[in-house]
C-alpha positions in Angstrom: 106.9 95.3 128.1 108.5 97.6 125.3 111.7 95.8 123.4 113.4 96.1 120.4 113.0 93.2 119.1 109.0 93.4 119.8 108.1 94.2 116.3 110.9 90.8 114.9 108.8 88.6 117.1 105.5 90.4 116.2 106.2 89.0 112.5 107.8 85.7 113.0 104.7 84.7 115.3 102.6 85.9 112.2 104.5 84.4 109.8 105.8 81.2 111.8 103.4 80.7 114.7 101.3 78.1 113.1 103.7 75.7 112.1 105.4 76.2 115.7 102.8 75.8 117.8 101.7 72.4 115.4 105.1 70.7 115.8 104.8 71.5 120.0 101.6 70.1 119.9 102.9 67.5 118.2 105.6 66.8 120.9 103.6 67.5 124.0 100.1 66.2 122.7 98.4 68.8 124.7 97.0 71.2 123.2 96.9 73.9 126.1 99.6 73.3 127.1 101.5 73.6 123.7 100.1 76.7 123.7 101.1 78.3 127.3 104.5 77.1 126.5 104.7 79.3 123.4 103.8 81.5 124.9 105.9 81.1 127.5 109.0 81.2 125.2 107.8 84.6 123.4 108.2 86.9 126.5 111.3 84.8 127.2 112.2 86.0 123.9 111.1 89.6 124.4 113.8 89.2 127.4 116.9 87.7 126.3 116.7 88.6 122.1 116.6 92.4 123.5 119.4 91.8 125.8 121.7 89.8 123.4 120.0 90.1 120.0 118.2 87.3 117.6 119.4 84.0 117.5 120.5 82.0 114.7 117.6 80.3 114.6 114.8 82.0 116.2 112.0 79.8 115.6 114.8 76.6 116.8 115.5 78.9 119.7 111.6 79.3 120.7 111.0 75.3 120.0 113.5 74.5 122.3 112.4 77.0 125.2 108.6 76.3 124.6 109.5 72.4 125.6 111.5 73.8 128.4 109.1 75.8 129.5 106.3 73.3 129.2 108.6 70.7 131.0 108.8 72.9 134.1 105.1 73.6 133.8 104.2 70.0 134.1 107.1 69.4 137.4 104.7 72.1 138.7 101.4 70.9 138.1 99.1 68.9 140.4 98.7 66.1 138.0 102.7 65.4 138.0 102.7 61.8 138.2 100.1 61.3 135.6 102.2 63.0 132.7 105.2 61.0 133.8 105.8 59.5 130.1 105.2 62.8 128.1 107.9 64.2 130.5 110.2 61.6 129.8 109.8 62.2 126.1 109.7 66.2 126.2 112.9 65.4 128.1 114.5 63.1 125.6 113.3 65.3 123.0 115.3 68.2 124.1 118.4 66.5 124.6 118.5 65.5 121.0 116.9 68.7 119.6 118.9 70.0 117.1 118.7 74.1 117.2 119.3 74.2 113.6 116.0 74.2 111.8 115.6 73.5 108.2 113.2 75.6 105.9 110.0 73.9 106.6 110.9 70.3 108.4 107.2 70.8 110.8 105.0 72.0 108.0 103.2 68.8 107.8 102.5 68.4 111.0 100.1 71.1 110.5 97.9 68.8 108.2 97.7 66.6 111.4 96.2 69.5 113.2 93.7 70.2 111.0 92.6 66.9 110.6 92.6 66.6 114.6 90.8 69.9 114.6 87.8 68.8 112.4 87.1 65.7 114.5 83.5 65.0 114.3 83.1 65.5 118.0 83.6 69.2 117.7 80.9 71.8 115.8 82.0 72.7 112.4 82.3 76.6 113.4 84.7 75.4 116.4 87.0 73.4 114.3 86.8 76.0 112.1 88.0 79.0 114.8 90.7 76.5 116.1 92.2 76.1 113.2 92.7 79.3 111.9 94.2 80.1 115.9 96.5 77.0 115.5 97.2 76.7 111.9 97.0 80.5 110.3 98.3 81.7 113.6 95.4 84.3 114.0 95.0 85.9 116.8 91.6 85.4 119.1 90.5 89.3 118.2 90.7 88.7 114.6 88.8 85.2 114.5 86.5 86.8 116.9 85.4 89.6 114.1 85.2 87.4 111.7 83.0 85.2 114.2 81.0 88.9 115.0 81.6 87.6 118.7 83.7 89.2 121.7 87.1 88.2 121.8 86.6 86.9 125.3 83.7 84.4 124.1 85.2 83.3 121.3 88.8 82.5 124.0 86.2 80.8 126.2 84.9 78.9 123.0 89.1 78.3 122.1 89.1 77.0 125.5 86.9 74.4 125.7 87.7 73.3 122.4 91.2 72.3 123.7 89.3 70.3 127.1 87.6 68.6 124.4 90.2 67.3 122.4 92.3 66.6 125.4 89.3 64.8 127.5 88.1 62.9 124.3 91.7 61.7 123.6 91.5 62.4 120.1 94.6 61.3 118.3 96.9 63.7 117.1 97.2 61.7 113.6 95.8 61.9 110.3 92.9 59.1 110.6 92.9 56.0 108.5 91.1 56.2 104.9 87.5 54.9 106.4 87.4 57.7 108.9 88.6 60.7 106.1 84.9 61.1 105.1 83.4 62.1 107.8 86.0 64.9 108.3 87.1 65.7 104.4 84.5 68.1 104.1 85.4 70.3 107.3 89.3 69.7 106.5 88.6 71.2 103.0 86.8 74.1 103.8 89.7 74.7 106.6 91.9 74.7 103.7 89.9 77.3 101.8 89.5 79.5 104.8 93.1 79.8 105.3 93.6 80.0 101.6 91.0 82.9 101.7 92.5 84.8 105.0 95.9 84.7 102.6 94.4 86.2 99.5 91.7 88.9 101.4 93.8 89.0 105.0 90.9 90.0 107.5 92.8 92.6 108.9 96.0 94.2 108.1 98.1 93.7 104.8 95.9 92.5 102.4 97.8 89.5 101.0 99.4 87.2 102.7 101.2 85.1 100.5 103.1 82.6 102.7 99.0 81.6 103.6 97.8 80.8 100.3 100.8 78.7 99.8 100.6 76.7 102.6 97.1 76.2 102.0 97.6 75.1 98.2 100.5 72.8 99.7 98.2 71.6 102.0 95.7 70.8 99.1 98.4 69.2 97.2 98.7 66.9 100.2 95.3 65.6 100.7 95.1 65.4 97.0 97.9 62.8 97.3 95.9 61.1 100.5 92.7 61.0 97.9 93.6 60.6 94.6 90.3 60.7 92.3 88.0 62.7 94.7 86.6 65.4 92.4 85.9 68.1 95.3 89.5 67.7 96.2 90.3 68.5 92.7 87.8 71.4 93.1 89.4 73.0 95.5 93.4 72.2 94.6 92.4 74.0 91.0 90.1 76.6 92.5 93.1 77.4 94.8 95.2 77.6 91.8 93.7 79.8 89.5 93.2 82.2 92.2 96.7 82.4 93.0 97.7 82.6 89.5 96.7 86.5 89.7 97.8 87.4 92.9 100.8 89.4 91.5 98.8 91.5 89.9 96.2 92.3 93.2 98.1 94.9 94.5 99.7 98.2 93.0 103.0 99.9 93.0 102.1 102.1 96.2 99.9 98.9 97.6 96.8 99.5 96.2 94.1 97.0 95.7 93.6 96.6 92.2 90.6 94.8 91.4 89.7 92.2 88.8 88.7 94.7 85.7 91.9 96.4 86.1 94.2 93.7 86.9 97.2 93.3 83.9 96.3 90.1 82.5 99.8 89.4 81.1 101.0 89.0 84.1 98.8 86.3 85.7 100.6 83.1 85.6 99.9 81.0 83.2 101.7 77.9 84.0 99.3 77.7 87.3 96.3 78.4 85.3 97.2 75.4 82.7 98.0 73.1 85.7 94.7 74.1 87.2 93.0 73.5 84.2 94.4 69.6 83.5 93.5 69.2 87.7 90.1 70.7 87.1 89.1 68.6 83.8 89.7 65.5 85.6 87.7 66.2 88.3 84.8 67.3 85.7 84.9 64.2 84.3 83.9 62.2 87.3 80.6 63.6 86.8 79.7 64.9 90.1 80.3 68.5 90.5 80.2 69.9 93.8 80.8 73.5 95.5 84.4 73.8 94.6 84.4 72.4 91.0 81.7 74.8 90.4 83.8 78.0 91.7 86.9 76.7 90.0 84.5 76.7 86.9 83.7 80.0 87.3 87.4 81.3 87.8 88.3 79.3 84.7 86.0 81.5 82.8 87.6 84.5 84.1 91.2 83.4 83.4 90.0 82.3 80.0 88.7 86.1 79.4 90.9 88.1 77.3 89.5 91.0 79.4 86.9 92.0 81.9 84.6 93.7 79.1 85.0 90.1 77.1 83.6 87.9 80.3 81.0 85.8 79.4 79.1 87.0 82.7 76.1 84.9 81.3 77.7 81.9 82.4 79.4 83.5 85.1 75.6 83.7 86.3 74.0 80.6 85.6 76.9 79.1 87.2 75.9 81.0 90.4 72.5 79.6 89.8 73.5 75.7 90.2 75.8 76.9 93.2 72.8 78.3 95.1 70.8 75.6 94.3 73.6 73.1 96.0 74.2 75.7 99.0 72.1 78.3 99.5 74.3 81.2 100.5 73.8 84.9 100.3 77.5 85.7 99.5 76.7 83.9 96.3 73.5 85.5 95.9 75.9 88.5 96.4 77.9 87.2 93.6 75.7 85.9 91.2 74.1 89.8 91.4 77.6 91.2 90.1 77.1 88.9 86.7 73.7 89.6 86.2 74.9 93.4 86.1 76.9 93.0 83.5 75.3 90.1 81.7 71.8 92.1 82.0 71.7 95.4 84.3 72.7 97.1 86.9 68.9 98.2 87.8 67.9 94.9 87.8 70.9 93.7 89.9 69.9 96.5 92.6 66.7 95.2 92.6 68.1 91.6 93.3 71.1 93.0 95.7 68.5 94.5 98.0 66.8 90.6 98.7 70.2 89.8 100.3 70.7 93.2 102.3 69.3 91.7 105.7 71.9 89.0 105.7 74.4 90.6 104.3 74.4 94.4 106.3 78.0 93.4 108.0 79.5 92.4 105.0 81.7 94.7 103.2 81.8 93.2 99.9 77.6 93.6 100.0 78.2 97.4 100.4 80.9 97.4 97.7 78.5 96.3 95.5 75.8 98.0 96.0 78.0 101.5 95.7 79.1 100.2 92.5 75.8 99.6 90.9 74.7 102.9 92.2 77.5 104.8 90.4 76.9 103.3 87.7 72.8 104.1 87.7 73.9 107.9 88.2 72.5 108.2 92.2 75.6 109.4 93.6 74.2 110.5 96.8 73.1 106.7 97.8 76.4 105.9 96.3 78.4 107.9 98.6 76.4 106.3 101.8 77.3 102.8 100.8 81.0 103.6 99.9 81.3 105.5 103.5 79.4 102.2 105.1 81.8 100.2 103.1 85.3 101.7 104.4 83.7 101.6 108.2 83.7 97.7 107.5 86.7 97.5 105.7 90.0 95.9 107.9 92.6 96.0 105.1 94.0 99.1 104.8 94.5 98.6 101.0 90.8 97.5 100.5 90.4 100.8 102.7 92.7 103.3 100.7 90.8 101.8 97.2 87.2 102.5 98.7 88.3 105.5 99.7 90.0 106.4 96.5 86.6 105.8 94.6 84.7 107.6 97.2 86.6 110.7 96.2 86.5 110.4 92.5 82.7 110.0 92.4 82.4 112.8 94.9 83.5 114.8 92.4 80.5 113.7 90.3 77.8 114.7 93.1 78.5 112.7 95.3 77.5 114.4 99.3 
């Protein structure tokens, strides 16, 4: 159906959809059915916002007709009598809803799905896809590409993800301290990943701020739950000093301006110094892991009066100790960018092309390599890898840069 008002619930979904459907999963403790409900009250929506515009309170307004809609779905269902008590409560529940929301009064709910959502009974990669579904409020086709799966296997995966939690009974609750530590590894790198779909959006705009502050506020909470934990601290500081230069990541007509020509005046220096404090405790606690070492490395670089002054040395042997905790060709892929500048581009190419195989999907691998071939003078290869770069590029910023440079060095041979 065509409304109006398609594109106004196109964005709140985007923007609010997370938070909503945590608080309904929240209420109805079913995960599926949390979600049919929403969805539920968003072609409601399409209906009556088109007929009578936008309420007050839009996201009160689709709370309160998601439990309507999800008590009429379980009156209807087979299994009636056995949901008894959630219907009396959905039931209470709306009587005493008030449609007024307040700014945020569900956002930490959200930390209750993620913990729920990295329960040891499901695979890493699952938690990982149901959260961004249910907390960043992606939709299946884009965690499907960044999955490299169909959209329908990754919904079957979605799917049974939900049977899982709802067959297992696993709570709906952030777990006691003595069960954090089988899951604070998986809710951490949730945190990053949502951080990271905020800063470098997957498809779309670019940045998406309201993501990479819900994921630093989410950090700041489980910092609170874990005071003293250095990886914590890793990651609240790594967090920070990244988006300490997002105002100065894209340009006046919404260009992506990259690190070396970022305006370093304007990054904010009151995160950075808050950063730093969080990140020298967690140093001293002696026992740097993953996201110490990349908030060390982002340190360096808002430490740097510019990109020419880098000390890419470190940069690099920084990378080094990173690969030897976690081998990973994305920081193979990164540890070849400092040895360009701390040694050479030819000798980078030659280390670039040991990643190639695992990285041929990758964007950022192509960037690279396009780079380092401008800057060795073969502007033919260069032009290839810029042109294979834009096909895999789904921000239309990243796109509009690439293709920016792909012009300029055209006109320096490229073909």
């Amino acid at each position: 159906m065509t409304t109006s008002v398609g594109p106004e619930i196109d964005a709140l979904v985007r923007r609010d959809g997370g938070r909503m459907l945590s608080r309904l999963v929240a209420d109805i403790r079913d995960f599926q059915l949390a979600e049919d409900s929403l969805q539920d009250a968003l072609e409601a929506a399409l209906v009556h916002w088109d007929r009578s515009g936008l309420p007050r309170s839009p996201v009160g307004w689709l709370l309160q007709t998601a439990r309507r809609k999800a008590i009429d779905r379980i009156r209807r269902s087979a299994n009636f009598r056995s949901k008894s008590a959630e219907l009396t409560a959905l039931i209470e529940l709306d009587r005493d809803f008030e449609p007024v929301i307040d700014a945020d009064p569900i956002a930490d709910e959200r930390l209750k799905l993620i913990f729920t959502c990295c329960h040891p009974a499901l695979a890493p990669r699952i938690s990982v896809a149901l959260t961004l579904r249910s907390v960043c409020g992606l939709k299946t086709e884009e965690i499907a590409r960044a999955f490299v799966m169909s959209p329908e296997a990754m919904a079957q995966r979605l799917v049974r993800a939900r049977h899982k939690i709802a067959k297992a009974g696993i709570a709906y609750e952030v777990p006691e301290a003595d069960g954090w530590g089988e899951r604070l590894q998986s809710v951490l790198a949730v945190i990053y990943l949502v951080f990271n779909e905020g800063y470098a959006a997957s498809s779309g705009e670019l940045v998406r701020g309201e993501l990479c502050d819900e994921a630093i506020r989410l950090g700041r909470l489980v910092h609170q739950l874990c005071p003293g934990e250095p990886e914590v601290e890793g990651l609240l500081a790594l967090m920070l000093l990244h988006h300490a230069r997002s105002n100065t990541r894209l340009g006046l007509a919404g260009e992506l301006v990259t690190l070396e020509g970022q305006d370093r005046t304007q990054w904010d220096r009151e995160m950075i110094g808050e950063a730093r404090e969080i990140l020298q405790g967690a140093l001293r606690r002696g026992r740097a892991g993953l996201y110490q070492l990349q908030a060390v490395i982002a340190m360096i670089h808002a430490d740097a009066p510019s990109f020419a002054e880098t000390d890419w040395t470190e940069i690099a042997l920084i990378y080094d100790s990173l690969i030897a905790v976690e081998p990973n060709p994305v920081f193979e892929l990164n540890r070849v960018v400092a040895l360009s500048y701390a040694v050479s581009a030819e000798m980078a190419l030659k280390r670039l092309e040991r990643v190639g195989a695992a990285l041929e999907s990758y964007q950022p691998y192509h960037a690279v390599r396009a780079d380092l071939l401008v800057r060795l003078g073969d502007m033919t290869a260069a032009g290839a890898a810029f042109e294979r770069a834009i096909a895999l590029s789904g921000s239309a910023a990243e796109r509009r840069f690439l293709e920016n440079k792909l012009r300029a060095f055209c006109g320096q041979g490229c073909t």
